[in-house]
KELUM-512387 format. One line per 5 residues: their letters; for each residue x negated, z negated, y of N, C-alpha, C. Coordinates in steps of 0.02 Angstrom, whole numbers. Example, Ala and Ser with C-alpha at 12.3 -4.5 7.8 and 13.67 -1.06 7.14 Angstrom:
residues 2
as> -660 -390 -284 -615 -390 -225 -660 -390 -165; -642 -354 -112 -684 -357 -53 -645 -394 2
END
This chain:
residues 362
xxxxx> -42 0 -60 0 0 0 -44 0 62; -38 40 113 -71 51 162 -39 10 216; -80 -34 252 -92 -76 306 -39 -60 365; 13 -86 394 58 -51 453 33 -113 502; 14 -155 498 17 -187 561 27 -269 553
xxxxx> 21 -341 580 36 -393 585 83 -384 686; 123 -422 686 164 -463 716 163 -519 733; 164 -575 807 165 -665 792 202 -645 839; 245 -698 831 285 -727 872 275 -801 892; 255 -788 957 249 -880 973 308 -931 1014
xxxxx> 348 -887 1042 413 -927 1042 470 -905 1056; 519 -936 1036 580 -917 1025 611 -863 1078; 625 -804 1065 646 -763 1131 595 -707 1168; 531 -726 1156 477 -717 1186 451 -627 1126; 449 -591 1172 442 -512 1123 382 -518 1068
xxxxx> 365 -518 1016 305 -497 986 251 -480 999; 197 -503 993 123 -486 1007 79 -482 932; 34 -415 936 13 -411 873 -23 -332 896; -32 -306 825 -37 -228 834 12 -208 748; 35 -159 791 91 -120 746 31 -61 734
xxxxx> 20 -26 661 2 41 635 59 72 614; 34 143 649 85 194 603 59 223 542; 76 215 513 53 233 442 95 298 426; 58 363 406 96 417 385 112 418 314; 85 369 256 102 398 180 179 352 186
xxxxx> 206 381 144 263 347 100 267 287 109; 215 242 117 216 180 81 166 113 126; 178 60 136 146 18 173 191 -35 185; 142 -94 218 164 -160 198 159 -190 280; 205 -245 318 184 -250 364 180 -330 354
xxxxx> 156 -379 397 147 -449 400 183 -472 479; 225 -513 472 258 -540 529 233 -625 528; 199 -652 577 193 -708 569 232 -756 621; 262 -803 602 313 -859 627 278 -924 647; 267 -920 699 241 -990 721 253 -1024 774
xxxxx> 247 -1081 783 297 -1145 839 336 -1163 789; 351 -1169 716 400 -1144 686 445 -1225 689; 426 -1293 704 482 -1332 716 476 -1354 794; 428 -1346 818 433 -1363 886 482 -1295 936; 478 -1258 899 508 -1192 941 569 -1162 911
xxxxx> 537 -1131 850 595 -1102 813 638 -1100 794; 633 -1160 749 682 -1198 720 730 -1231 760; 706 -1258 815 760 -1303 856 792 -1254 914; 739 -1182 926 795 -1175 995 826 -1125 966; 821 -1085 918 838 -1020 887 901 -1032 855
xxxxx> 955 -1022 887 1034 -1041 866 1034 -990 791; 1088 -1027 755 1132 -975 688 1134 -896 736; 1143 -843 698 1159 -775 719 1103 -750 776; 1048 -789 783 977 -766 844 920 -724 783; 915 -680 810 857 -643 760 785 -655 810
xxxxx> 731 -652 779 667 -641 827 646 -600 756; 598 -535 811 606 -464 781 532 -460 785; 493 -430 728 435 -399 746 435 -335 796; 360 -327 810 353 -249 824 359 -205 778; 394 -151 832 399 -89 790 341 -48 723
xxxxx> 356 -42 702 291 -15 667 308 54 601; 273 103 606 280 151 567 265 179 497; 307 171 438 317 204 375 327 243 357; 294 317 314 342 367 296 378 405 351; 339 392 417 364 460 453 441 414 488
xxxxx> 439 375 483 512 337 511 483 273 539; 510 239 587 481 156 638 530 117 604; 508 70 581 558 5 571 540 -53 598; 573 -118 586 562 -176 610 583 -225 563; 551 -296 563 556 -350 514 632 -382 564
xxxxx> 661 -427 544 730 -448 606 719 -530 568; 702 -575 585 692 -641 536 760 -692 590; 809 -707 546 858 -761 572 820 -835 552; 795 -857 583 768 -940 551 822 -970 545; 878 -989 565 918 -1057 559 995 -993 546
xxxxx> 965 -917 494 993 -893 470 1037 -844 522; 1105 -795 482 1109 -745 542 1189 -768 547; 1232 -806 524 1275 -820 520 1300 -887 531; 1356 -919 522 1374 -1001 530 1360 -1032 444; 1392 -981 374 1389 -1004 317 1321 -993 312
xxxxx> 1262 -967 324 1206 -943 320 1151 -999 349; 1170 -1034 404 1135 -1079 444 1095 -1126 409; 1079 -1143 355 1042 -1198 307 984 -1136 294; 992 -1071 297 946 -1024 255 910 -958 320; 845 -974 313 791 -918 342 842 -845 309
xxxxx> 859 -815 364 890 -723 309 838 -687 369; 835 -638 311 756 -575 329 813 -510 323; 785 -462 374 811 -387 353 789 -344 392; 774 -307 354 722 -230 349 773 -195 410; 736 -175 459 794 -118 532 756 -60 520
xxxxx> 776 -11 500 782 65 540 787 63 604; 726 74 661 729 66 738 755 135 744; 725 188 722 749 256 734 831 277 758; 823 283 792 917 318 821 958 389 785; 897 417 763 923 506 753 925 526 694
xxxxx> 942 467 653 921 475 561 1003 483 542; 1016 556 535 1086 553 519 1085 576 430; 1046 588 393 1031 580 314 1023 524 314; 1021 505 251 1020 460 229 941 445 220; 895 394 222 836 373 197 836 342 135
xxxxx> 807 341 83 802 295 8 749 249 36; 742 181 34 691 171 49 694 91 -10; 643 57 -57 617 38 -69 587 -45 -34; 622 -74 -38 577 -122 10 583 -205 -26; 532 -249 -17 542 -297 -36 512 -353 12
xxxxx> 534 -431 29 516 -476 75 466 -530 44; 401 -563 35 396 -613 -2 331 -640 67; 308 -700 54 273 -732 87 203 -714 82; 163 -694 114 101 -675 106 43 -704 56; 48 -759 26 36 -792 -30 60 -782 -104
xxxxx> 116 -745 -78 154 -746 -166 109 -664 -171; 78 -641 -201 16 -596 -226 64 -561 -258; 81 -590 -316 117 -565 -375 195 -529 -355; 223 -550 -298 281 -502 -284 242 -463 -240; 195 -422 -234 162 -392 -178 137 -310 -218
xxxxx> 150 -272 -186 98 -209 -195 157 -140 -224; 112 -90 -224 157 -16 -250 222 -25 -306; 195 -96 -370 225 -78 -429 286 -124 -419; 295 -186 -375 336 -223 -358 390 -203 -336; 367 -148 -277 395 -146 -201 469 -68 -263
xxxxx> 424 -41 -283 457 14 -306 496 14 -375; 483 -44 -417 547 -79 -437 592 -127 -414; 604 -111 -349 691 -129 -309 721 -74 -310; 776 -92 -281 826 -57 -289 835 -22 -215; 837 32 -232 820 85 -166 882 83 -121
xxxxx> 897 74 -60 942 88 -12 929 135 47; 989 159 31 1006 216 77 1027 192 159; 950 203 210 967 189 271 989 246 334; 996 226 385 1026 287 427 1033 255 482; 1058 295 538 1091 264 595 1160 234 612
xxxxx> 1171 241 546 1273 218 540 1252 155 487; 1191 137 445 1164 111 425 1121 52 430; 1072 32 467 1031 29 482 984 -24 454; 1017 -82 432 976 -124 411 1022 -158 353; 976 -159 311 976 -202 251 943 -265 239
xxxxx> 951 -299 194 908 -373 190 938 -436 147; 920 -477 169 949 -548 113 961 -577 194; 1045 -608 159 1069 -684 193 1044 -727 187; 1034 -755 116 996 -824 91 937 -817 83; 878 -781 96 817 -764 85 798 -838 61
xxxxx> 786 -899 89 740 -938 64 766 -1014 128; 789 -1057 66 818 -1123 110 767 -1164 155; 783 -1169 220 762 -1210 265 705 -1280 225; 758 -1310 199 721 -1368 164 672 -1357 99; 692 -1303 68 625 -1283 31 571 -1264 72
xxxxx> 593 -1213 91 521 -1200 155 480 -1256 178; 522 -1286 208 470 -1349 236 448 -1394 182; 456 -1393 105 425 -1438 73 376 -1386 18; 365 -1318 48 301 -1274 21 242 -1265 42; 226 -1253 15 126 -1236 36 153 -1166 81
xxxxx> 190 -1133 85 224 -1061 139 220 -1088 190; 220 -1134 201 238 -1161 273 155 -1190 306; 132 -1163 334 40 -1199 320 36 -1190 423; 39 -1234 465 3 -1264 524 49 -1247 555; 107 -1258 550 188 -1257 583 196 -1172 589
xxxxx> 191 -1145 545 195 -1072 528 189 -1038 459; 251 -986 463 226 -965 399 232 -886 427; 210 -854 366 204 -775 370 237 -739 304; 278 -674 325 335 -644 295 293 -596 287; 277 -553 222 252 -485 222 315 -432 192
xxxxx> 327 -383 214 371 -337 186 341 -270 178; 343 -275 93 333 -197 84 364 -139 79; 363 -101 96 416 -51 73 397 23 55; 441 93 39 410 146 9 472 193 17; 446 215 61 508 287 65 498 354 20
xxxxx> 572 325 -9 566 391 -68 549 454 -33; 509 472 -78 488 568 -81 556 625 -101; 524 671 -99 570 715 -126 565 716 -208; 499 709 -236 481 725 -305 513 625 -331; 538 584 -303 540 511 -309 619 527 -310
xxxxx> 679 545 -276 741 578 -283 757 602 -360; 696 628 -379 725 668 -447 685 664 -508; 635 638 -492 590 608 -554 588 517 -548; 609 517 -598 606 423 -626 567 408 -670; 516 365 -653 481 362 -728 497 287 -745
xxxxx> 508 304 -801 523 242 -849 510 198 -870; 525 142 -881 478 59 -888 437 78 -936; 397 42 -959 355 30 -1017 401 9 -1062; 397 36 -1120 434 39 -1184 399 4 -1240; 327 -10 -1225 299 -7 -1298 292 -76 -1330
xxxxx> 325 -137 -1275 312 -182 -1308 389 -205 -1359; 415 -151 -1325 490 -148 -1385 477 -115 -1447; 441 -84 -1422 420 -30 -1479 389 -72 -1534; 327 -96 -1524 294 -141 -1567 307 -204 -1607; 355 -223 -1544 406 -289 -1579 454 -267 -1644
xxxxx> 486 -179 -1644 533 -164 -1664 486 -158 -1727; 433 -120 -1736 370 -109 -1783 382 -176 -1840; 371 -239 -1804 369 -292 -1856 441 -312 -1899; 490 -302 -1819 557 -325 -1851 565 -265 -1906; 566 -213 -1925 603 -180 -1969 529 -163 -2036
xxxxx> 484 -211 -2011 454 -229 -2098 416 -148 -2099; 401 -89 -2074 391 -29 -2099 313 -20 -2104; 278 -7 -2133 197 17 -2152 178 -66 -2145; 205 -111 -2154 177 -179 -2175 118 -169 -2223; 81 -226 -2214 4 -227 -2267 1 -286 -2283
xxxxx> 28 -338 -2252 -11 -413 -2280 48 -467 -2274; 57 -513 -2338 78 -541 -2348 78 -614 -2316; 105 -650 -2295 102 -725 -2276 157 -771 -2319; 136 -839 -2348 173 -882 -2384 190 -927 -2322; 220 -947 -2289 227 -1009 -2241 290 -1047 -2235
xxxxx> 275 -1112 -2275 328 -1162 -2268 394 -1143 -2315; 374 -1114 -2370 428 -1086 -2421 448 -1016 -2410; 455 -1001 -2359 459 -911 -2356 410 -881 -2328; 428 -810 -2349 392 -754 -2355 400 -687 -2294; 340 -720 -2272 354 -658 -2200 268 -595 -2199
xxxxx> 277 -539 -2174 259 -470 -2203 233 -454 -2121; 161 -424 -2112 145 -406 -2037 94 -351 -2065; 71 -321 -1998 25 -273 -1991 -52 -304 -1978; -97 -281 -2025 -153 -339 -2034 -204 -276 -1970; -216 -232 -1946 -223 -216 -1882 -197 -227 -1821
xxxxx> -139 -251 -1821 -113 -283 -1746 -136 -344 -1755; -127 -398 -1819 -150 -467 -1813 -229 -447 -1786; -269 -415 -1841 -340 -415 -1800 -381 -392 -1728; -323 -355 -1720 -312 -333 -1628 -316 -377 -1591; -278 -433 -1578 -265 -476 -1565 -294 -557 -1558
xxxxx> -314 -570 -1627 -337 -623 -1654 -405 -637 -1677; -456 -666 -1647 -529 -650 -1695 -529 -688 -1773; -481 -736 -1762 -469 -777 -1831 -442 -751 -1872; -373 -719 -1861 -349 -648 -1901 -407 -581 -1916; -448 -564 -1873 -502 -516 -1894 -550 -533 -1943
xxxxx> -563 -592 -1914 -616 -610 -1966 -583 -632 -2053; -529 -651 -2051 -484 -678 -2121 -448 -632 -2132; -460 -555 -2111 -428 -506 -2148 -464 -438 -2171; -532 -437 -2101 -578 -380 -2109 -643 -413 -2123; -662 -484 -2125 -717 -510 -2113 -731 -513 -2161
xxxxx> -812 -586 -2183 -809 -602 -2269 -783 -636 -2274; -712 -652 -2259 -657 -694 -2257 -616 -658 -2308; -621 -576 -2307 -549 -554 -2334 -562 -559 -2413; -600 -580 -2446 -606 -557 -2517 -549 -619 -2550; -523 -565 -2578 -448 -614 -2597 -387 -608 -2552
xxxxx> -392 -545 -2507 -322 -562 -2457 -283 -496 -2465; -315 -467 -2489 -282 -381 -2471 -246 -373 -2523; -243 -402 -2576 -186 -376 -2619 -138 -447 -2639; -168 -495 -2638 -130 -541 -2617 -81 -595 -2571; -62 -647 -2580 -22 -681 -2519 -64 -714 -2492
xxxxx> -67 -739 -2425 -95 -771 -2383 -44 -834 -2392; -98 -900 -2391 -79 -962 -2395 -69 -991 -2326; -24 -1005 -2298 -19 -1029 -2237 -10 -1125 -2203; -61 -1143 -2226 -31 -1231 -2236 -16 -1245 -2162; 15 -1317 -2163 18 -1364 -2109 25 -1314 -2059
xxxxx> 77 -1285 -2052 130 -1244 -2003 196 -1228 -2047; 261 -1247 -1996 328 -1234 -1997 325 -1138 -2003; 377 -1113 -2035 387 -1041 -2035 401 -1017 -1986; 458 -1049 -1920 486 -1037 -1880 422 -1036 -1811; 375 -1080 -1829 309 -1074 -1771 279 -1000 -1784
xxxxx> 239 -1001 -1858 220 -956 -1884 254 -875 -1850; 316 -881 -1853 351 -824 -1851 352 -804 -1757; 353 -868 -1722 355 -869 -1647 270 -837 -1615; 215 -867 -1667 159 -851 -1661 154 -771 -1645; 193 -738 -1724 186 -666 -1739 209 -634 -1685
xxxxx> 278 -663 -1650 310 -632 -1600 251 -630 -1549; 219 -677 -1512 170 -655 -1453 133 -613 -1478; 93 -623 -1536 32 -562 -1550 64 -489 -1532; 139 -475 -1557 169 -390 -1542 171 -419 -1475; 221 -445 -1445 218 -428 -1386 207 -442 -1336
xxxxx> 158 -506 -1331 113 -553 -1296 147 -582 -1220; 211 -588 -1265 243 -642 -1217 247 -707 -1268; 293 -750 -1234 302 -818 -1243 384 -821 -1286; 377 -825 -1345 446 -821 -1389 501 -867 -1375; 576 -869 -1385 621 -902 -1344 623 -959 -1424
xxxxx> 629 -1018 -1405 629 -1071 -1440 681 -1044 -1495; 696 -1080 -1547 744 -1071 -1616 787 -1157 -1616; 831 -1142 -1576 853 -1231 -1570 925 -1245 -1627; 917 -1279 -1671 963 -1305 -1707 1012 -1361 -1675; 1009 -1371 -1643 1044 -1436 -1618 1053 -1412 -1515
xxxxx> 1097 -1402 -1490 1099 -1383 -1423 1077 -1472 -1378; 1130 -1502 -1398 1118 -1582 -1386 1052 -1582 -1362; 1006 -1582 -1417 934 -1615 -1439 895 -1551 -1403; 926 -1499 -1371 864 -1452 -1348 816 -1457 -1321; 791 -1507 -1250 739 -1526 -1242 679 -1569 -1284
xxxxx> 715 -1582 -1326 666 -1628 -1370 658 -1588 -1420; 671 -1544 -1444 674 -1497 -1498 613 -1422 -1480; 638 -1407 -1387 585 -1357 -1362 514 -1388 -1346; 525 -1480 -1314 426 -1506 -1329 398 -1513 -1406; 450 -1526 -1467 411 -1525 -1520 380 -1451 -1545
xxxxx> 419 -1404 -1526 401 -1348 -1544 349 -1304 -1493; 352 -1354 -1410 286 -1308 -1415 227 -1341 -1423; 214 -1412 -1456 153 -1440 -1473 135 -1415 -1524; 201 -1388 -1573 159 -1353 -1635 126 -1294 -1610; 166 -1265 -1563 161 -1184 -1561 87 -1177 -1520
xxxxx> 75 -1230 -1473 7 -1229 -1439 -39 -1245 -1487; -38 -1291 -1545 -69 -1300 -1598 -99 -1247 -1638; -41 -1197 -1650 -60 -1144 -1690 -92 -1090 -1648; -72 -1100 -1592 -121 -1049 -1547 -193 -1053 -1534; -219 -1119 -1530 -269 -1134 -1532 -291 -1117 -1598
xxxxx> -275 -1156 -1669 -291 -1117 -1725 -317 -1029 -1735; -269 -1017 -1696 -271 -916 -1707 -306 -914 -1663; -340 -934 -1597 -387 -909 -1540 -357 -860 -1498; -279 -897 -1484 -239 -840 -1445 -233 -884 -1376; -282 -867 -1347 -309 -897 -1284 -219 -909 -1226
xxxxx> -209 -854 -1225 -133 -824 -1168 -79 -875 -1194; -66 -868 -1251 -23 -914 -1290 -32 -981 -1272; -88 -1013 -1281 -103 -1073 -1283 -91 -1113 -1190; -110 -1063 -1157 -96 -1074 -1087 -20 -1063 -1062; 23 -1027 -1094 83 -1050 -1076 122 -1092 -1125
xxxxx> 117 -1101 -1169 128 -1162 -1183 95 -1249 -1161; 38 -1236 -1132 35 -1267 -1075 81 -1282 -1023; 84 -1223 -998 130 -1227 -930 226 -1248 -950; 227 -1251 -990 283 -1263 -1005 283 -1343 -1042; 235 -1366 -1062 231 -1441 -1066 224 -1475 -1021
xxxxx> 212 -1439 -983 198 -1504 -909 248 -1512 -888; 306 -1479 -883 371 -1490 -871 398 -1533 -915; 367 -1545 -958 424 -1606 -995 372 -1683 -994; 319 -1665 -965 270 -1733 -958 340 -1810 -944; 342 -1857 -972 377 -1898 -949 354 -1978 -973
xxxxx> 370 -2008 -963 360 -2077 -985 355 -2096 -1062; 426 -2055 -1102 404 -2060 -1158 362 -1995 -1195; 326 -1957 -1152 303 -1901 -1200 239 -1912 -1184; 209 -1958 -1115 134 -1919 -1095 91 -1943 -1127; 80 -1980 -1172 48 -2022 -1204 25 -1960 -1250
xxxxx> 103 -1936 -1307 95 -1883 -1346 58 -1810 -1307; 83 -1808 -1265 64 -1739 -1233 1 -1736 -1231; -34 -1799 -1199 -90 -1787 -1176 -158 -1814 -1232; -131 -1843 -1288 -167 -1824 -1353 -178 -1762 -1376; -139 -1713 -1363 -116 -1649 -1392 -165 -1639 -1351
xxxxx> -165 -1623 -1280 -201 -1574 -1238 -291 -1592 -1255; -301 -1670 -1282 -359 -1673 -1285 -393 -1662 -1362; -352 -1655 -1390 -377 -1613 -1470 -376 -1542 -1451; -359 -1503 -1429 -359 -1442 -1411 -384 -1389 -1343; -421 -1453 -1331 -470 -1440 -1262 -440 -1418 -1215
xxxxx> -376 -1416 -1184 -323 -1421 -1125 -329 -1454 -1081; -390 -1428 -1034 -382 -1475 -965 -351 -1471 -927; -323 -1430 -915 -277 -1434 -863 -203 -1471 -880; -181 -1470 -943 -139 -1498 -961 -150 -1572 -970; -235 -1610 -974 -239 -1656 -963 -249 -1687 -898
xxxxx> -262 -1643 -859 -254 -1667 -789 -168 -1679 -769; -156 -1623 -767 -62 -1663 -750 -45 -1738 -794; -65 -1743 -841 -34 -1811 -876 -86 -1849 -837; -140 -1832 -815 -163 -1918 -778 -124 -1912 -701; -140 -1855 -678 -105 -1850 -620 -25 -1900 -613
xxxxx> 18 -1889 -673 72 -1911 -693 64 -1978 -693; 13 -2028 -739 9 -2061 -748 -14 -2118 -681; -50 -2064 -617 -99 -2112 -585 -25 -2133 -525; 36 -2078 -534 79 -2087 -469 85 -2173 -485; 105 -2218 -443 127 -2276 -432 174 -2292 -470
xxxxx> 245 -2256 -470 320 -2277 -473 316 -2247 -541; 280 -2206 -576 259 -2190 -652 237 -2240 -680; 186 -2252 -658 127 -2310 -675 173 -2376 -694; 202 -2400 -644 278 -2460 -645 321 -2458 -694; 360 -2375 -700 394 -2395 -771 359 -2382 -845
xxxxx> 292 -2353 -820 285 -2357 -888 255 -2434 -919; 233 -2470 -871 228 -2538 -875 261 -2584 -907; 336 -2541 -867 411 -2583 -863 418 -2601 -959; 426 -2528 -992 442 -2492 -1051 388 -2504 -1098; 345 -2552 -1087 285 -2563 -1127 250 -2524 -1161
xxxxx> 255 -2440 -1127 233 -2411 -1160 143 -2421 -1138; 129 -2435 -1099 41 -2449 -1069 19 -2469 -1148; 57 -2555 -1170 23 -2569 -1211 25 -2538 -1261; 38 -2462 -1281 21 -2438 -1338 -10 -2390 -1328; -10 -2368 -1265 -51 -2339 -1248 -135 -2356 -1255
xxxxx> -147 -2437 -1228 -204 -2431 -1245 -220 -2468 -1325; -166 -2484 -1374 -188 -2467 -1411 -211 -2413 -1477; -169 -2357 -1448 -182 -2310 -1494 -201 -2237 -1453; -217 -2253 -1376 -258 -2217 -1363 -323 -2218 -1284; -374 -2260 -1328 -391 -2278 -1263 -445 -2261 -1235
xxxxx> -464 -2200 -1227 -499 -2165 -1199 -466 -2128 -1149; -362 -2135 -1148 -325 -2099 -1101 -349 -2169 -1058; -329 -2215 -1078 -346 -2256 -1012 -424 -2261 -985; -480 -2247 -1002 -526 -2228 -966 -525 -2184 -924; -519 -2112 -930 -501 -2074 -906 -467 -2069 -854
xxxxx> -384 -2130 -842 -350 -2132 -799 -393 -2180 -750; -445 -2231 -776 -469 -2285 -724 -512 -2222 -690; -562 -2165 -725 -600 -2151 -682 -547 -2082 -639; -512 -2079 -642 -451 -2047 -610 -448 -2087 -547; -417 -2146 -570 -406 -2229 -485 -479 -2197 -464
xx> -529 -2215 -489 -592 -2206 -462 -619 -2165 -430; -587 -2096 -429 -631 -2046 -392 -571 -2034 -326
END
């Protein structure tokens, strides 16, 4: 995405200062930055008040960022709403245009492949602006890292369809359906697995693709004894086993198998201590880190003890840092006091409480 320009606004009412680029390709990103944002903005900038970047040029057409802080409406007033203007007067076709709003920090909603999977709207002069009402609540804002020295900054990308973009679509990526579909329907299978009483069937080149522990225990001097026989699978559930196989095809994160709706949270942390377990086992590095990230969400009074055994058999620091982090807050610290869980803590694991003193300590 090619560079159009930054925008500040320093107070409420007061026109834009910055430099606007005109950019001639298709495609470019501009940065509007918001600052005074509670001494100014926030307090004098009524419901239905826009403060507007400079103009700036995309694709052969001028637009403008339009940011409502205390929103553009009366039901709207709790919520920042953003929207993309067509400044141009003489656009009586229609424009396709591509555009998306995120904070200059969020990386990952940012760039060509983002911006051009939205959903394209048709702008004009009978048209003119599109956007979000609720873009992003007042009170979240102010309790994000977006918000950094009483200012934050809005980047909007956008991409005005072509003529060859009108009539050629190219199509998502298919292949991780594809590959998933490969295992589900069992076809040119090679290798057998025994796990936990049943019998499940994979492709012993995608496992070794994937896996150096699978390579080496199927192509290595591991395999003598595997190729025409079953693979013994101990000390793993079938249903992990089988969640495992699912990331290797398609190297996402498999949706839990919950028997009990009731018991689901306690049912999705047992299953992903196994499932991080077995990831570590297989040396499926990706795996093992989001199942991470998804344990820290259940860190609690009665789990961190467990959790953070887990993270330290399996060399998870970062997952052992949130449980001391957890552990060092105050009003944590208190009930877990309360609940006697401390004292079993240090007796059946007390190297967590070292750890947490040199935690107080640093």
């Amino acid at each position: 995405m090619s560079f159009a320009g930054v925008s500040i606004t320093r107070y409420a009412g007061d026109t834009a200062t910055g430099h606007a680029v005109d950019v001639s390709t298709a495609s470019g990103y501009h940065l509007f930055v918001v600052t005074d944002y509670y001494l100014r903005t926030k307090a004098s900038v009524p419901p239905g008040k826009a403060i507007a970047s400079l103009p700036f040029t995309v694709g052969g057409r001028r637009w403008s960022i339009r940011c409502f802080p205390n929103g553009d409406t009366s039901e709207s007033s709790q919520y920042i709403s953003l929207y993309l203007h067509l400044v141009d007067k003489d656009v009586t076709e229609a424009v396709k245009v591509h555009y998306s709003f995120s904070f200059v920090d969020e990386v990952e909603n940012q760039g060509p492949a983002c911006v051009r999977a939205k959903k394209a709207h048709d702008f004009s002069s009978c048209h003119a602006t599109w956007g979000h009402k609720y873009f992003w609540k007042r009170d979240d804002l102010e309790k994000s890292s977006h918000l950094k020295g009483n200012c934050f900054t809005i980047r909007c990308d956008l991409a005005v369809a072509t003529t060859f973009d009108r009539f050629i679509t190219v199509p998502p990526s298919s292949i991780q359906r594809h590959i998933m579909n490969l295992l589900l329907s069992k076809e040119g299978t090679d290798v057998t697995f025994s796990v936990g009483g049943e019998t499940i069937v994979a492709h012993r080149c995608v496992l070794a693709a994937r896996s150096s522990v699978f390579k080496a225990e199927l192509f290595g001097p591991m395999m003598e004894g595997t190729v025409a026989s079953v693979i013994q699978i101990e000390d793993m559930e079938a249903r992990v086993f089988r969640a495992l196989l699912s990331f290797i095809y398609t190297d996402s994160l498999p949706d839990i198998e919950v028997d009990n709706v009731e018991e689901r949270e306690a049912q999705e942390l047992l299953w992903l201590q196994h499932l991080l377990a077995a990831a570590d086992r297989y040396d499926l590095q990706r795996l093992k880190v989001l199942c991470e990230e998804k344990l820290c969400k259940h860190i609690a009074v009665s789990s961190v003890r467990t959790i953070f055994i887990l993270a330290e058999r399996h060399s998870c620091g970062g997952l052992k840092e949130v449980c001391l982090e957890f552990l060092k807050t105050p009003s944590n610290l208190k009930e877990i006091t309360a609940a006697e869980v401390f004292d079993d803590i240090i007796s059946t694991c007390p190297y967590l409480l070292k750890e947490l003193i040199a935690k107080f300590a640093s």
